[in-house]
C-alpha positions in Angstrom: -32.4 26.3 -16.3 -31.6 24.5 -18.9 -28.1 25.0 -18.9 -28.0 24.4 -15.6 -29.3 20.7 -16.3 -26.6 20.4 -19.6 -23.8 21.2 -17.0 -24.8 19.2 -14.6 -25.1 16.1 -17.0 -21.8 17.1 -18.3 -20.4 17.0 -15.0 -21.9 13.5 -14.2 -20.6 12.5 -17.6 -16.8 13.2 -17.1 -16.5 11.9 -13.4 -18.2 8.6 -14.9 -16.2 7.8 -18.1 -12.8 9.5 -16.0 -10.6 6.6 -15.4 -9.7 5.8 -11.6 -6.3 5.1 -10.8 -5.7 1.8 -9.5 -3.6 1.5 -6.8 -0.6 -0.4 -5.9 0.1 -2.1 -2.9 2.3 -5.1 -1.9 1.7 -6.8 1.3 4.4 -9.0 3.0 4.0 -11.6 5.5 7.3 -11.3 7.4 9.0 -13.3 10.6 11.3 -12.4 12.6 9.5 -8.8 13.8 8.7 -9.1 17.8 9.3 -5.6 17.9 8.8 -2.0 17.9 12.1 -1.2 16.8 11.9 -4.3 14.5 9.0 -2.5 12.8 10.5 0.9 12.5 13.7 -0.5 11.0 11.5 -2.0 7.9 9.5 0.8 7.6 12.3 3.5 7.6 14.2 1.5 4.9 11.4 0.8 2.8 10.3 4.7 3.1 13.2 5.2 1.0 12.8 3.5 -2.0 11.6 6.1 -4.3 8.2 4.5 -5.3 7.1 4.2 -1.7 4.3 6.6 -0.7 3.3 4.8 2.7 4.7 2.0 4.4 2.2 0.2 7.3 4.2 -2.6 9.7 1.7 -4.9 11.9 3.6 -6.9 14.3 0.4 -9.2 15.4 -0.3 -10.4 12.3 3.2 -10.0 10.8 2.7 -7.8 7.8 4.1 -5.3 6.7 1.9 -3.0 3.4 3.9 -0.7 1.0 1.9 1.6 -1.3 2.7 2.6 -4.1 3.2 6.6 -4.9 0.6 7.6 -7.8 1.6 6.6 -11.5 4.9 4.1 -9.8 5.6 0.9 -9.7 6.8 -1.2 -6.2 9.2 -3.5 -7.0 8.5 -6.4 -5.1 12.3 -8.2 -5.6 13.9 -4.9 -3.8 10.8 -4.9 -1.5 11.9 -8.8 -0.1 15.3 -7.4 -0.8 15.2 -4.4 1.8 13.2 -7.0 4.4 15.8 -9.8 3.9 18.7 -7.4 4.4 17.3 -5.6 7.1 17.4 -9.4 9.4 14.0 -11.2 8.4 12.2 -13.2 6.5 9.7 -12.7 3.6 7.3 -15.9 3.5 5.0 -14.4 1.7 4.1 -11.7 -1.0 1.3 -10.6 -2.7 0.2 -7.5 -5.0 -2.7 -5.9 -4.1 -4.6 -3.0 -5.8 -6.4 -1.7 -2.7 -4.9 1.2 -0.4 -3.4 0.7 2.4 -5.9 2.1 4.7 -7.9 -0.9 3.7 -5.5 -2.8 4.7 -4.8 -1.6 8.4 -8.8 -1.7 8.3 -9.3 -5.7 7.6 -6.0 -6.2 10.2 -8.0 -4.2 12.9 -10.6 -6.3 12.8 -8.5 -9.4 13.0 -7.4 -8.7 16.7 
């Protein structure tokens, strides 16, 4: 039993001092999408930059979310870059360190 209870606690003791990776995502308020096919542009371009692990376009609210592949770094300049080149405009960008399913959550709730 008792080591039962020293396993346990050393258990409890590694997930609580085991550092949680932050995550990484930029969030870009973008006009010019009216869309479908606006969206899917963006989000197939950005999908290729090699730090990308999910891309999530909102035409309602004009966002578009990039997340960030564990341990990488988003590069916001190539980010606006890929938007700008791609036909619109960037008007606003921020860096986030909350996933991007939180992100299509707080939008959801917005409509």
């Amino acid at each position: 039993m008792k080591t039962i209870h020293a396993s346990l606690a050393a258990v409890a003791l590694a997930a609580a001092v085991t550092p949680t990776l932050a995550v990484t995502t930029i969030k870009a308020t973008v006009n010019g999408m009216y869309c479908e096919a606006c969206a899917h542009n963006i989000e197939k371009r950005i999908s290729k930059m090699s730090a990308t692990q999910s891309v999530f376009v909102d035409l309602d609210h004009k966002v578009v979310a990039v997340q960030a592949k564990d341990g990488q770094t988003l590069d916001d300049k190539k980010i606006t870059a890929e938007i700008t080149n791609a036909g619109y405009k960037v008007v606003k960008l921020e860096t986030l360190s909350q996933p991007l399913a939180d992100i299509k959550a707080s939008l959801k709730t917005k409509k």
